[in-house]
ZAVEXRO-965673 format. One record per residue (C-alpha): x, y, z; residue number from 1. Coordinates in Angstrom, 3 decimals, m for minus. Each point is the difference from the previous one (the first is absolute). Layout:
<rs>
<r east="X" north="Y" up="Z" k="NUM"/>
...
</rs>
This chain:
<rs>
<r east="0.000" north="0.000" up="0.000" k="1"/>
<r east="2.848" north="2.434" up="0.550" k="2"/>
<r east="1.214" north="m0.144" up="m3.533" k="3"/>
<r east="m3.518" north="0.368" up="m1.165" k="4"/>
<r east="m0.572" north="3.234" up="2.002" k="5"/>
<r east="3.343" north="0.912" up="m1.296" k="6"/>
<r east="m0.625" north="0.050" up="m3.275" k="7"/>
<r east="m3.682" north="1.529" up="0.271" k="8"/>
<r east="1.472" north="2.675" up="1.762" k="9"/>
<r east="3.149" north="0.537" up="m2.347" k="10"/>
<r east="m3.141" north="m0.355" up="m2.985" k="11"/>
<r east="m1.680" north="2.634" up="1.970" k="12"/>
<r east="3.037" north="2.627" up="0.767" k="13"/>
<r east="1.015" north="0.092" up="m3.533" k="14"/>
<r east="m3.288" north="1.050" up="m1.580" k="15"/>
<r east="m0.477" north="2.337" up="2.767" k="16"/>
<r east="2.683" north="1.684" up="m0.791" k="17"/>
<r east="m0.304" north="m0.419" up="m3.958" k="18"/>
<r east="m3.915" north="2.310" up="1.134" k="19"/>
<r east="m1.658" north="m3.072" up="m0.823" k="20"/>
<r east="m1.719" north="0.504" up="3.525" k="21"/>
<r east="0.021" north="3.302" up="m0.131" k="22"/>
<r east="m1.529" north="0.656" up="m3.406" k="23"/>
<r east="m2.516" north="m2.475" up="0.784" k="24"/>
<r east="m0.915" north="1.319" up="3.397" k="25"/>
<r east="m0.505" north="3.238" up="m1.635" k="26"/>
<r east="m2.009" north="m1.129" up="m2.892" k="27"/>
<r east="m2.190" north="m2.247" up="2.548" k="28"/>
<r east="m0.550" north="2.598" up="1.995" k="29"/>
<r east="m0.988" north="3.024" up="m2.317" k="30"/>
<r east="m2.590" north="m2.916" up="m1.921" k="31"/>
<r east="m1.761" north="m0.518" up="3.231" k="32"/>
<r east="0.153" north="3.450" up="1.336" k="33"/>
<r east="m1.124" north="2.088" up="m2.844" k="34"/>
<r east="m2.653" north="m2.945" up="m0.811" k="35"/>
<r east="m1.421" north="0.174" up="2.774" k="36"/>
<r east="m0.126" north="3.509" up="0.568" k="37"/>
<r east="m0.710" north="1.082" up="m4.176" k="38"/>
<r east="m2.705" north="m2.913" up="0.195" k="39"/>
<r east="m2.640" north="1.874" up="m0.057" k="40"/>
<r east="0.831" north="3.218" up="m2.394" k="41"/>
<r east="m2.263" north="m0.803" up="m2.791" k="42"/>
<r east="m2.778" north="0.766" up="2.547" k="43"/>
<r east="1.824" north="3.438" up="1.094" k="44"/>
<r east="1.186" north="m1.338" up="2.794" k="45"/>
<r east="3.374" north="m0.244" up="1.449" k="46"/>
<r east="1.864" north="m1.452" up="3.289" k="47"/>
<r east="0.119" north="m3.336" up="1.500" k="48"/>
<r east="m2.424" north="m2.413" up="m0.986" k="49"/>
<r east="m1.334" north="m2.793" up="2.342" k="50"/>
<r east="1.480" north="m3.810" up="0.021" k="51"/>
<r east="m2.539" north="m1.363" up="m2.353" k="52"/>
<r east="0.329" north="2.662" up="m2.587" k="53"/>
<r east="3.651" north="m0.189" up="m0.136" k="54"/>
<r east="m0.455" north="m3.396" up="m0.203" k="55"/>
<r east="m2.063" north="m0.052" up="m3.048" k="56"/>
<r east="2.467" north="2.864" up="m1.181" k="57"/>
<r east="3.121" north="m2.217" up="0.713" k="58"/>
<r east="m1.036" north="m3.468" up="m1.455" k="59"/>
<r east="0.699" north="0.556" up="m3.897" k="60"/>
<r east="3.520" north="1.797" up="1.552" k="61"/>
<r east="1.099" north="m2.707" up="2.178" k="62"/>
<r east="m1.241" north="m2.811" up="m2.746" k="63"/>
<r east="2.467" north="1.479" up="m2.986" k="64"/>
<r east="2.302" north="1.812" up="2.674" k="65"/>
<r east="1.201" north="m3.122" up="2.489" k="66"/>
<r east="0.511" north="m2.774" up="m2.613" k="67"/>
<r east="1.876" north="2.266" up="m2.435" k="68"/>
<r east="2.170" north="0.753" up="3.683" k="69"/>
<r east="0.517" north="m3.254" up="0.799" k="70"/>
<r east="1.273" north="m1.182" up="m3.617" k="71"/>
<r east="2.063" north="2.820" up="m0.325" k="72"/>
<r east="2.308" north="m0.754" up="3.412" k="73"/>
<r east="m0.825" north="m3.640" up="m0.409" k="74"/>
<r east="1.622" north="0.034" up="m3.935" k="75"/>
<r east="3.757" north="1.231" up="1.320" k="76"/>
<r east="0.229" north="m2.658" up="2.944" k="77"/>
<r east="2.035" north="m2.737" up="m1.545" k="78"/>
<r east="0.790" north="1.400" up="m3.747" k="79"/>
<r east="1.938" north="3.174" up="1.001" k="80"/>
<r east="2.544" north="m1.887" up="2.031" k="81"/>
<r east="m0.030" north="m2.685" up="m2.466" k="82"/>
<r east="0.801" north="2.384" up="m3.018" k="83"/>
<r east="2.346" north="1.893" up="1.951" k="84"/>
<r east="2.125" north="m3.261" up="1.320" k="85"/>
<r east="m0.809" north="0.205" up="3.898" k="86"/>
<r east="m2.408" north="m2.674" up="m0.102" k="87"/>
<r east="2.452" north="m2.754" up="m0.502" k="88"/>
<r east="2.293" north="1.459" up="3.000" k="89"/>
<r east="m2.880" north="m0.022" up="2.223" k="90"/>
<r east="m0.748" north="m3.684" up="m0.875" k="91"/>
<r east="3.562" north="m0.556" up="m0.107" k="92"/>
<r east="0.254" north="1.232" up="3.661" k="93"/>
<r east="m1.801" north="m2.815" up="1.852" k="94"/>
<r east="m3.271" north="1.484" up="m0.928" k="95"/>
<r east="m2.715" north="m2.194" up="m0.216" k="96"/>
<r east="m2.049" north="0.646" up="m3.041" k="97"/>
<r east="m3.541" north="m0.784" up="2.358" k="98"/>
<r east="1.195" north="2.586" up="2.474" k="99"/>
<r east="0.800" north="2.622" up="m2.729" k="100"/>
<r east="m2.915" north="m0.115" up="m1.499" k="101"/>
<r east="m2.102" north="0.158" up="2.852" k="102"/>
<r east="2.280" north="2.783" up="1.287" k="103"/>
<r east="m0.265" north="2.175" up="m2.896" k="104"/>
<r east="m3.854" north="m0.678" up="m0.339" k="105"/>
<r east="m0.397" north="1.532" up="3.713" k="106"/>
<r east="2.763" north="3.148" up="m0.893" k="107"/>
<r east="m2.383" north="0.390" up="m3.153" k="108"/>
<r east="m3.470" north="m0.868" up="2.295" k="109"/>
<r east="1.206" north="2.734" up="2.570" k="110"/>
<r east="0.761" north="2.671" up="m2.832" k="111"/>
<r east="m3.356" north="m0.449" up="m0.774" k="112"/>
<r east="m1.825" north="m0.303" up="3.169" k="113"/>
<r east="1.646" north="3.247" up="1.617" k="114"/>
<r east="m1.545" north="2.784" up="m2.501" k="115"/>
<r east="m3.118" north="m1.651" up="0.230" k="116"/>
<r east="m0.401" north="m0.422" up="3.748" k="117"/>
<r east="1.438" north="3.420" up="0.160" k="118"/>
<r east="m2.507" north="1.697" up="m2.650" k="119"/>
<r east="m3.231" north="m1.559" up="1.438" k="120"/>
<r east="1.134" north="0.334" up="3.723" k="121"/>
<r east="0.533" north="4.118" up="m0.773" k="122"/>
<r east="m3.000" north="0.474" up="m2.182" k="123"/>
<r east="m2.066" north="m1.537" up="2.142" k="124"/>
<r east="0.899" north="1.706" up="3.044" k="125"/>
<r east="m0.970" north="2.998" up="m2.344" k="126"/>
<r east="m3.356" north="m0.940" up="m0.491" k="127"/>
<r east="m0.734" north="m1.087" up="3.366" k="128"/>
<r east="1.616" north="3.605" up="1.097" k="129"/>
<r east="m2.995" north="1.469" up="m2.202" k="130"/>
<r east="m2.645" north="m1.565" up="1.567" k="131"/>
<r east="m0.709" north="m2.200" up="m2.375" k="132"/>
<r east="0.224" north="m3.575" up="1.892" k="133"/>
<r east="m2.558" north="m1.980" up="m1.117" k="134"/>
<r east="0.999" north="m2.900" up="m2.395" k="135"/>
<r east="3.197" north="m0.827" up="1.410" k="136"/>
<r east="m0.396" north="m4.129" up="m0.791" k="137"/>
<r east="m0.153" north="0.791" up="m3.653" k="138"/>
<r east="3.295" north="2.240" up="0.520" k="139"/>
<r east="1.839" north="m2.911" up="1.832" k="140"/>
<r east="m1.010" north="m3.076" up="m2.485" k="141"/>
<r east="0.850" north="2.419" up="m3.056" k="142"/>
<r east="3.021" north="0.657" up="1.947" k="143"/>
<r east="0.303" north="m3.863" up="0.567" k="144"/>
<r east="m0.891" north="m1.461" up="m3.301" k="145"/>
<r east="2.545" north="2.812" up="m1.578" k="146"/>
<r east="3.105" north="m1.486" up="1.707" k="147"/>
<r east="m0.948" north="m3.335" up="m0.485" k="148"/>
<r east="m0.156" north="0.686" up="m3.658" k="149"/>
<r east="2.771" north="1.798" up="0.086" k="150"/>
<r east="1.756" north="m3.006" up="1.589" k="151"/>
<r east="m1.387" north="m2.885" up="m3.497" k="152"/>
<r east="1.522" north="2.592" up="m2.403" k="153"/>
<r east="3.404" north="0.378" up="2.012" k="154"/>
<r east="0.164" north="m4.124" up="0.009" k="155"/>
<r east="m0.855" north="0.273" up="m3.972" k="156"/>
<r east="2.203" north="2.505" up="m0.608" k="157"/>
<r east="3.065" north="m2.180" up="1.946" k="158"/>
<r east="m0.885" north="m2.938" up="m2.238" k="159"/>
<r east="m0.400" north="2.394" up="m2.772" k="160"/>
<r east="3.697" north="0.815" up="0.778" k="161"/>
<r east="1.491" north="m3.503" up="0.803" k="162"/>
<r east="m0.877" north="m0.854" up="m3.815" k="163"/>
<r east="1.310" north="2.706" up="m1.506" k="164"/>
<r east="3.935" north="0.806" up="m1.004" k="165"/>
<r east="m0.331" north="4.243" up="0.236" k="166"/>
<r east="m2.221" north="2.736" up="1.332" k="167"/>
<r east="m1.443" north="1.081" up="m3.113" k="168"/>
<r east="m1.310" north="m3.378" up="m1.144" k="169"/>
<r east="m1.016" north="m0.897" up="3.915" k="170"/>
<r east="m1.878" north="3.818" up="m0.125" k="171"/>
<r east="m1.970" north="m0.829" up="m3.346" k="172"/>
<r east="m1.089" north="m3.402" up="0.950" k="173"/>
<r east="m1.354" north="1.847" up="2.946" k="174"/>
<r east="m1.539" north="3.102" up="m1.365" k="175"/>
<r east="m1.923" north="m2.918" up="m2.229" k="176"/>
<r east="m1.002" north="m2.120" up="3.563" k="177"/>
<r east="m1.133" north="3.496" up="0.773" k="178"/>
<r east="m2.189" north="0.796" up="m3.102" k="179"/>
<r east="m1.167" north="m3.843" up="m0.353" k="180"/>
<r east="m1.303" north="m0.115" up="3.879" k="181"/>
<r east="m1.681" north="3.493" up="m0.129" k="182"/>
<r east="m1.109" north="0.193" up="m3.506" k="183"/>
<r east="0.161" north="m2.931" up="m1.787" k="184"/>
<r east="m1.228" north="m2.641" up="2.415" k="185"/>
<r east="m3.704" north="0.964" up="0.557" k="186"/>
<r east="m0.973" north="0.899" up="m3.650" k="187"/>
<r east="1.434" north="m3.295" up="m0.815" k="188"/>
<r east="m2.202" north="m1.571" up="2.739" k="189"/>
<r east="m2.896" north="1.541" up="m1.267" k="190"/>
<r east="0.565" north="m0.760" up="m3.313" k="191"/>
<r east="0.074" north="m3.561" up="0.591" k="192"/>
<r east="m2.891" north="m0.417" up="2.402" k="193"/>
<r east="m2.061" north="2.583" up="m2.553" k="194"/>
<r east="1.365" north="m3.024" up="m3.449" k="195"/>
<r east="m1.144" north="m2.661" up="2.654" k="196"/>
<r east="m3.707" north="1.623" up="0.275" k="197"/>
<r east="m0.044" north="0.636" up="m3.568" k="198"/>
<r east="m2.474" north="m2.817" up="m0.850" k="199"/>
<r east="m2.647" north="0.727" up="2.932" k="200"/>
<r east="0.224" north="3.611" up="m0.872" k="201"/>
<r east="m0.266" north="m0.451" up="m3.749" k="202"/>
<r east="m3.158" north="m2.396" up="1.094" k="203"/>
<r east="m1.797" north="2.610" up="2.471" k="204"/>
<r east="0.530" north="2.966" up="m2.691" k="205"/>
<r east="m1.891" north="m2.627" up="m2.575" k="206"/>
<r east="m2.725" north="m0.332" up="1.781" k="207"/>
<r east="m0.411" north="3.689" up="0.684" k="208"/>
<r east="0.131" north="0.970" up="m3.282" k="209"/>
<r east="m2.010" north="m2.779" up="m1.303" k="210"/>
<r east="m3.172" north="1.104" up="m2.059" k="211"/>
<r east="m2.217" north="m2.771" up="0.757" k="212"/>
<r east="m0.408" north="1.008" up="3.446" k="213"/>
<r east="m2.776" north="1.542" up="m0.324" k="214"/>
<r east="m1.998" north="m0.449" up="3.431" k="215"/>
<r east="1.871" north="3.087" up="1.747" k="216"/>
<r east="m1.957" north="m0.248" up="3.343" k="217"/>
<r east="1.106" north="m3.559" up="m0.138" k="218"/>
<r east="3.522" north="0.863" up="m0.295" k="219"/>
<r east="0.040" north="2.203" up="2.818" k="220"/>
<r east="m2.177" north="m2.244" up="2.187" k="221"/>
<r east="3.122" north="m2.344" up="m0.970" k="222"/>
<r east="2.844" north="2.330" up="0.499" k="223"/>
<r east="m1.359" north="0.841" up="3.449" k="224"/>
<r east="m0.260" north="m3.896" up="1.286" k="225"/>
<r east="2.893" north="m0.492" up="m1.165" k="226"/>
<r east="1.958" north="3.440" up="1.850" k="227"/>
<r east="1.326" north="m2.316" up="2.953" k="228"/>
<r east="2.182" north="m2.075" up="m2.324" k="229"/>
<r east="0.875" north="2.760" up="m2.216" k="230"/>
<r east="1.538" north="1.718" up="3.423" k="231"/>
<r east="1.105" north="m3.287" up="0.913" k="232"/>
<r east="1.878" north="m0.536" up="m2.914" k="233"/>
<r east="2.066" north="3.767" up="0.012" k="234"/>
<r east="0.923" north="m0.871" up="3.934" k="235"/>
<r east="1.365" north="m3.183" up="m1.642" k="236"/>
<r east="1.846" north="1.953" up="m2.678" k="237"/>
<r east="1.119" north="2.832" up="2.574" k="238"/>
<r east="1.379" north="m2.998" up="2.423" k="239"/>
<r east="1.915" north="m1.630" up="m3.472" k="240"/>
<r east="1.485" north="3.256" up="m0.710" k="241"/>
<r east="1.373" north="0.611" up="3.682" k="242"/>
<r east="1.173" north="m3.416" up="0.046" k="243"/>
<r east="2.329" north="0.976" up="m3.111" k="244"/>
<r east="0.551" north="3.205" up="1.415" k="245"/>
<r east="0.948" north="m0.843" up="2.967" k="246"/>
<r east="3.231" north="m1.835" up="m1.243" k="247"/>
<r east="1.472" north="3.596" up="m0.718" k="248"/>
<r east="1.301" north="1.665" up="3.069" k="249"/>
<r east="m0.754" north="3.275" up="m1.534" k="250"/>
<r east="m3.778" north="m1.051" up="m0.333" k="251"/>
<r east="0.141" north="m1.592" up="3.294" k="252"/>
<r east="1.531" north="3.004" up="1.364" k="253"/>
<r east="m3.210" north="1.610" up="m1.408" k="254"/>
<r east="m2.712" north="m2.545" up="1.346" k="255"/>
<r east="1.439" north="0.392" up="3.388" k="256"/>
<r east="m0.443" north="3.772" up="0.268" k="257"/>
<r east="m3.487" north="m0.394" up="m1.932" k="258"/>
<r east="m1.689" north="m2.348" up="2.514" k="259"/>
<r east="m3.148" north="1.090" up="m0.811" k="260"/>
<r east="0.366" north="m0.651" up="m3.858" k="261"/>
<r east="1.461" north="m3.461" up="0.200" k="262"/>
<r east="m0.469" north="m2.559" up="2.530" k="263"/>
<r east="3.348" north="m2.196" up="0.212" k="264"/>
<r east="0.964" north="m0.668" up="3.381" k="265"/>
<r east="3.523" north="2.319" up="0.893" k="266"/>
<r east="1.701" north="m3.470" up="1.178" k="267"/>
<r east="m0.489" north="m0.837" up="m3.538" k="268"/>
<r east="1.622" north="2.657" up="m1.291" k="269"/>
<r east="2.887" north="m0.122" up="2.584" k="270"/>
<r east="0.137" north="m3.440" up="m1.139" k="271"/>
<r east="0.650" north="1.105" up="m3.957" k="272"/>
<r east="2.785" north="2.728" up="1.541" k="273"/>
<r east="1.999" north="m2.619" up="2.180" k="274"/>
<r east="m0.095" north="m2.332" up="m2.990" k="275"/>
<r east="1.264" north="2.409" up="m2.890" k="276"/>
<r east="2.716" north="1.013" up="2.923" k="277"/>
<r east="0.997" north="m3.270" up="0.723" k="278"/>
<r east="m0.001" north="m0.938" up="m3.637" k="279"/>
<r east="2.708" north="2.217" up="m1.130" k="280"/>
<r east="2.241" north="m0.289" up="3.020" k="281"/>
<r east="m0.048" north="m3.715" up="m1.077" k="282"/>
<r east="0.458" north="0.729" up="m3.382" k="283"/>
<r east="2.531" north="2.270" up="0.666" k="284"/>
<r east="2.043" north="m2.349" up="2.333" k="285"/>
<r east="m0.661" north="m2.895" up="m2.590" k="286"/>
<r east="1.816" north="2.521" up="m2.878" k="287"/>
<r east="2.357" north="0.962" up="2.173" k="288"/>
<r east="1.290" north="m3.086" up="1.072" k="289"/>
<r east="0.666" north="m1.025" up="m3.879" k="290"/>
<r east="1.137" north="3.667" up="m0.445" k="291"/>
<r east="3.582" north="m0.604" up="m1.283" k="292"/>
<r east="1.814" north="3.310" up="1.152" k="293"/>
</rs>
């Protein structure tokens, strides 16, 4: 454990003094601040906003913000002492590759972690300081949910860098995790489940449009009986789109903040997060291992 925290710390020092840390405690900070307290201009309002309104006013922020964070100090972990040489001193040191890794994934975790503890700790004590105190479980579990997104990306973007030779290819291939988990992943998902429904849809507008129904009162005599199925059958659809959703931590980030919207239990979700995490540690230790450096 002492050569872990030693290298999470020595991970830590040297992008707090490169301003990672400082950049991104800056950056966290002035997106939560002036969000919260420019929330509400469009009404002619200004100042501090209460915790559920900067919570609605925060959630597309933190969703784009965090994982593009976390992929961005995750990418340099292992390929920037690889391309510049140092990696094979380290290993040639003593060091064993499990306790690198791990070490550098809590330096990276911890670069992370800081701004964001520090941002919502401040702005929040701003809001409450305004009188505006009311909400303050949405705050935390945005808060919450944040970091432990924050904490899937930075164990993607450390397998992202195991795999790759140099900081520029280890950067694109995670600029693309980025666009594919944000963008790309839930039109895809609703692509498919919208080509899977094609048929019954293509069915259902046949028999709307079809002239021989001619008996109108029967029709809607019919289409009334039959409005407890019809419901039925979009809860069914709504639950088959959450269950594909809910394999994107982005999306899952989302259904945990929007309770009310989408009823997956949060262990569920935490569930998702602890397995994408502990799926690229493994995968990273796994490349690693077979890394010849």
């Amino acid at each position: 454990m002492k050569i872990i925290w030693q290298i999470a710390v020595k991970e830590f020092s040297d992008r707090f003094r490169s301003g990672w840390v400082i950049g991104c405690i800056a950056v966290w900070l002035a997106a939560v601040g002036l969000t919260s307290f420019f929330g509400s201009v469009q009404i002619g309002r200004l100042g501090f906003q209460g915790y559920d309104r900067t919570v609605l006013s925060l959630l597309n922020l933190v969703q784009y913000l965090i994982p593009l964070l976390g992929l961005l100090i995750g990418h340099d972990l292992v390929a920037g002492e690889r391309e510049d040489g140092k990696l094979g001193l380290l290993l040639a040191g003593g060091v064993r590759r499990w306790r690198l890794l791990l070490g550098k994934f809590l330096g990276g975790w911890a670069t992370l972690a800081l701004p964001l503890v520090l941002g919502f700790a401040m702005a929040g004590g701003a809001i409450a300081t305004s009188n505006h105190s009311a909400g303050l479980n949405s705050f935390v579990v945005l808060a919450a949910s944040g970091l432990a997104l924050g904490t899937v990306f930075i164990a993607v973007g450390l397998l992202i860098s195991v795999s790759c030779r140099t900081r520029v290819k280890a950067l694109v291939f995670g600029l693309l995790v980025w666009g594919m988990a944000v963008f790309a992943y839930d039109l895809v998902a609703m692509g498919v489940l919208i080509s899977t429904r094609a048929p019954a849809a293509a069915h259902e507008i046949e028999v709307l449009c079809d002239t021989t129904h001619l008996n109108n009162a029967e029709d809607l005599h019919n289409a009334f009986d039959a409005a407890g199925p019809v419901a039925k059958s979009s809860a069914t659809q709504k639950n088959r789109l959450g269950a594909w959703l809910v394999l994107n931590p982005i999306d899952g980030f989302r259904m945990i903040n929007l309770s009310a919207q989408f009823k997956f239990p949060g262990s569920l979700i935490g569930g998702v997060f602890l397995f994408w995490t502990t799926f690229a540690l493994i995968g990273s230790f796994c490349r690693l291992r077979r890394m010849d450096v």
